[in-house]
C-alpha positions as CSV (number, residue, x, y, z in Angstrom):
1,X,-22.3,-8.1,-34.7
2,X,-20.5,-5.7,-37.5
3,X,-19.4,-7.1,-40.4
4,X,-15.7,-6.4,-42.2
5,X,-18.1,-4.7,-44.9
6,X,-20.3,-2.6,-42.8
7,X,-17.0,-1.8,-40.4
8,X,-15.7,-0.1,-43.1
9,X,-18.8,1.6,-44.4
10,X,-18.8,3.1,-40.9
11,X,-15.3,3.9,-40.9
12,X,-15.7,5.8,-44.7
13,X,-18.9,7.7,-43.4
14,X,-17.2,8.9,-40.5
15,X,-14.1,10.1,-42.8
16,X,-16.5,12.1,-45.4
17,X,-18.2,13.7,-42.4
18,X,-14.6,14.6,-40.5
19,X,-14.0,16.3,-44.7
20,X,-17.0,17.9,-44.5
21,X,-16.5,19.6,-41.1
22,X,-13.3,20.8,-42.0
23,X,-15.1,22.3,-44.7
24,X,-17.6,24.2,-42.6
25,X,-17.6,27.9,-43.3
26,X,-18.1,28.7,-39.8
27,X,-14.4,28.4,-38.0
28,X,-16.1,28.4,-34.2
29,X,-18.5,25.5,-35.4
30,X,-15.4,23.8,-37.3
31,X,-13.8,23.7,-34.4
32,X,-16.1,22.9,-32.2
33,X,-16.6,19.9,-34.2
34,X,-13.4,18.9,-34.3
35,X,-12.8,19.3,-30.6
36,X,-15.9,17.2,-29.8
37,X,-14.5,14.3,-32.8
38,X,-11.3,14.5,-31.2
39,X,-12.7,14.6,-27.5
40,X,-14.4,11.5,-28.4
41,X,-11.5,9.4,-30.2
42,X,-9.8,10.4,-26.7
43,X,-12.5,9.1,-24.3
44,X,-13.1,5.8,-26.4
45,X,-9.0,5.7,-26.8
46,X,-8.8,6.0,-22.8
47,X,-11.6,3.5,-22.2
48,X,-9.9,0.7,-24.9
49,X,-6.8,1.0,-23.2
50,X,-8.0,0.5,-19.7
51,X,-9.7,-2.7,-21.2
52,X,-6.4,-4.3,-22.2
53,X,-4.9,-3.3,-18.5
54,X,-7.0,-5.1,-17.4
55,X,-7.3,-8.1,-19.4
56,X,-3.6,-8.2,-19.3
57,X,-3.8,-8.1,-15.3
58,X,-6.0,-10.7,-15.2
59,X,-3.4,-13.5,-15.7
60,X,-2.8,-15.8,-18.3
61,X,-6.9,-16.0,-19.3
62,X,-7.1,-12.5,-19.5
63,X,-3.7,-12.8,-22.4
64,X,-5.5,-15.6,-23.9
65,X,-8.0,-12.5,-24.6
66,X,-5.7,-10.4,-26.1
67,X,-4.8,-12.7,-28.3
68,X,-8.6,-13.0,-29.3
69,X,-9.0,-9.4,-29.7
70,X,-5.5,-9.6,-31.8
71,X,-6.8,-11.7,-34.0
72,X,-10.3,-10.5,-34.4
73,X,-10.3,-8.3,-37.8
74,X,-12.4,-5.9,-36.1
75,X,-11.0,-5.7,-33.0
76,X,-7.4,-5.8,-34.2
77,X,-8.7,-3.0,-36.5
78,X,-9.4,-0.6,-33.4
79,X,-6.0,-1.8,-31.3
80,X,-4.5,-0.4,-34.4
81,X,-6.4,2.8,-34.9
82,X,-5.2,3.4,-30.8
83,X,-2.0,2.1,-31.1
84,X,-2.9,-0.5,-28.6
85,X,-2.5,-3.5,-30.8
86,X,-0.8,-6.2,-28.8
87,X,1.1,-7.0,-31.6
88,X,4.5,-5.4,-33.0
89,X,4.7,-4.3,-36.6
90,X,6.9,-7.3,-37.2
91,X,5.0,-10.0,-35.7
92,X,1.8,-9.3,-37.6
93,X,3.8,-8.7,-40.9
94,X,5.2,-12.2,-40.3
95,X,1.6,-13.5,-39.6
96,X,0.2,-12.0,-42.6
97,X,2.7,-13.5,-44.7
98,X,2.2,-17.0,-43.3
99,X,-1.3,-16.8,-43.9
100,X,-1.0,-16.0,-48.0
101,X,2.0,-18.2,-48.4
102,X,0.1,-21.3,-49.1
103,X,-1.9,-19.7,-51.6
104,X,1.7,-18.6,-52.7
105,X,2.7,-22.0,-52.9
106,X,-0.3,-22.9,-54.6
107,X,0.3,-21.2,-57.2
108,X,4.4,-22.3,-57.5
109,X,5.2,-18.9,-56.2
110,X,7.0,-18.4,-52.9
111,X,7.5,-14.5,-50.8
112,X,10.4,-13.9,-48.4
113,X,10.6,-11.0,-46.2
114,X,13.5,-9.4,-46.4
115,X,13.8,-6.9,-43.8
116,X,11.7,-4.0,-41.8
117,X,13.5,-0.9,-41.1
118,X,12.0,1.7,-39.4
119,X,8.4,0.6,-40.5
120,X,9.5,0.4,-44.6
121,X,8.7,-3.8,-45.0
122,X,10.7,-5.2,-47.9
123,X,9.7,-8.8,-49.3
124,X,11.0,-10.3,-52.4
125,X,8.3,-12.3,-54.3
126,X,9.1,-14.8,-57.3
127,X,6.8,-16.2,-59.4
128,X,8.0,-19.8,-59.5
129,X,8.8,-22.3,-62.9
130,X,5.1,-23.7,-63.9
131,X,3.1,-20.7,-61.5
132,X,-0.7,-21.2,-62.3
133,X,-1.3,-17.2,-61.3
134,X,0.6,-14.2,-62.5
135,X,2.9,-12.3,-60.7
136,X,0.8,-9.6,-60.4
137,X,-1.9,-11.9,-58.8
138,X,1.0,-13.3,-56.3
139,X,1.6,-9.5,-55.6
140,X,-1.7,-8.5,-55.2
141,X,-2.7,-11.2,-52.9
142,X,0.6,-10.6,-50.9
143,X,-0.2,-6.8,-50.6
144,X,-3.5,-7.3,-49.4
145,X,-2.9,-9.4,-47.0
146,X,-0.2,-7.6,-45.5
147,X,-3.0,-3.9,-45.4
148,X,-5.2,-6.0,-43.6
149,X,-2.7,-7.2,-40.9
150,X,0.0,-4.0,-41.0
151,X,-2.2,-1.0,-42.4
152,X,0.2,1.0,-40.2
153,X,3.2,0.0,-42.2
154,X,5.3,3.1,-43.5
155,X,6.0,1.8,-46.6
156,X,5.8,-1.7,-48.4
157,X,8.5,-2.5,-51.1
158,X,8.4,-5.4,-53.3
159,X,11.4,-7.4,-55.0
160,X,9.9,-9.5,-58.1
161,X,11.9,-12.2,-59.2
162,X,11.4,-14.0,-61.7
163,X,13.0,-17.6,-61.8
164,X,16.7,-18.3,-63.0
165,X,16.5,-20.4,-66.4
166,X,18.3,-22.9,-66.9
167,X,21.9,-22.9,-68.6
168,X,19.9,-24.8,-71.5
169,X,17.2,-22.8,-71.7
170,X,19.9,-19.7,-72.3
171,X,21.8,-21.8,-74.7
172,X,19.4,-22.5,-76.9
173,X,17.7,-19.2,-76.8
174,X,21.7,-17.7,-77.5
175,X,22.2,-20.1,-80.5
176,X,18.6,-18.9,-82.3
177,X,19.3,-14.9,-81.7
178,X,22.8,-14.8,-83.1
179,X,25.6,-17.6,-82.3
180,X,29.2,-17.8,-80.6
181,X,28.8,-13.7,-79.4
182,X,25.5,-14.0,-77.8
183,X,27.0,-17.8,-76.2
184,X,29.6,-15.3,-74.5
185,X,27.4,-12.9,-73.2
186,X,25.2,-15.1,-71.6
187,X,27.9,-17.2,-69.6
């Protein structure tokens, strides 16, 4: 069985040789070799997508299959590259973000989605009072989790936050960098 690791060793090897046939010197072997790249992408494309007919015609077992495949990294790797996920760009963004927000949590952070327009996902993240990671750490951990599950996402845009002091907090830090005009200001 393929590994995540060696899936995408296979995935970057066939990438640098796609480069390096666009490359070629020779514009009837370049495109000869494109046409038989793209003739295959086609052909296994075709054949993925007649799988899925027919695991989706087979009833409610053959859904409960899809839903393996959809949640198989590898598998749910290739829906995407076909466009035959069984997923929509919104349910596996929500998916994704339920699986990192208890590590969010963990860490006394929290991440809201905040919309997905026309493929653009915007989240706000805040690095809660106390948070044992940095923000960057919450963002990072957010971000991946969201290219594993939405790689096809247009864009991804996120809100930091950081969290509201307290009116105390402001006070004190008013009265130490000035008095009564900096008191003003901050209310």
């Amino acid at each position: 069985m393929i590994e995540d690791n060696e899936f995408q060793q296979r995935v970057q090897r066939i990438e640098g040789l796609v480069r390096r046939i666009e490359t070629l010197t020779d514009a009837n072997a370049r495109a000869i070799a494109l046409e038989l790249f793209q003739s295959i992408m086609d052909l296994h494309g075709a054949g993925l997508e007649r799988m899925m007919s027919i695991a989706f015609d087979a009833g409610d077992e053959g859904r409960r299959i899809i839903e393996s495949f959809a949640s198989d990294d590898l598998v749910s790797s290739l829906l995407l590259l076909y466009s035959l996920h069984p997923l929509d760009l919104e349910a596996r963004v929500a998916a994704a973000l339920e699986k990192v927000r208890p590590f969010v949590r963990s860490q006394g952070g929290s991440v809201e989605l905040l919309g997905i327009t026309d493929g653009v996902v915007r989240l706000r993240i805040e690095a809660g009072r106390g948070c044992s990671s940095s923000p960057q750490a919450l963002r990072t951990a957010v971000e991946e989790a969201l290219y594993d599950a939405a790689p096809d996402m247009a864009a991804l845009q996120i809100e930091a936050s950081q969290p509201a002091q307290s009116g105390l907090v402001q006070l004190k830090s008013s009265l130490k960098n000035g008095g009564a005009k900096h008191i003003a200001e901050a209310v």
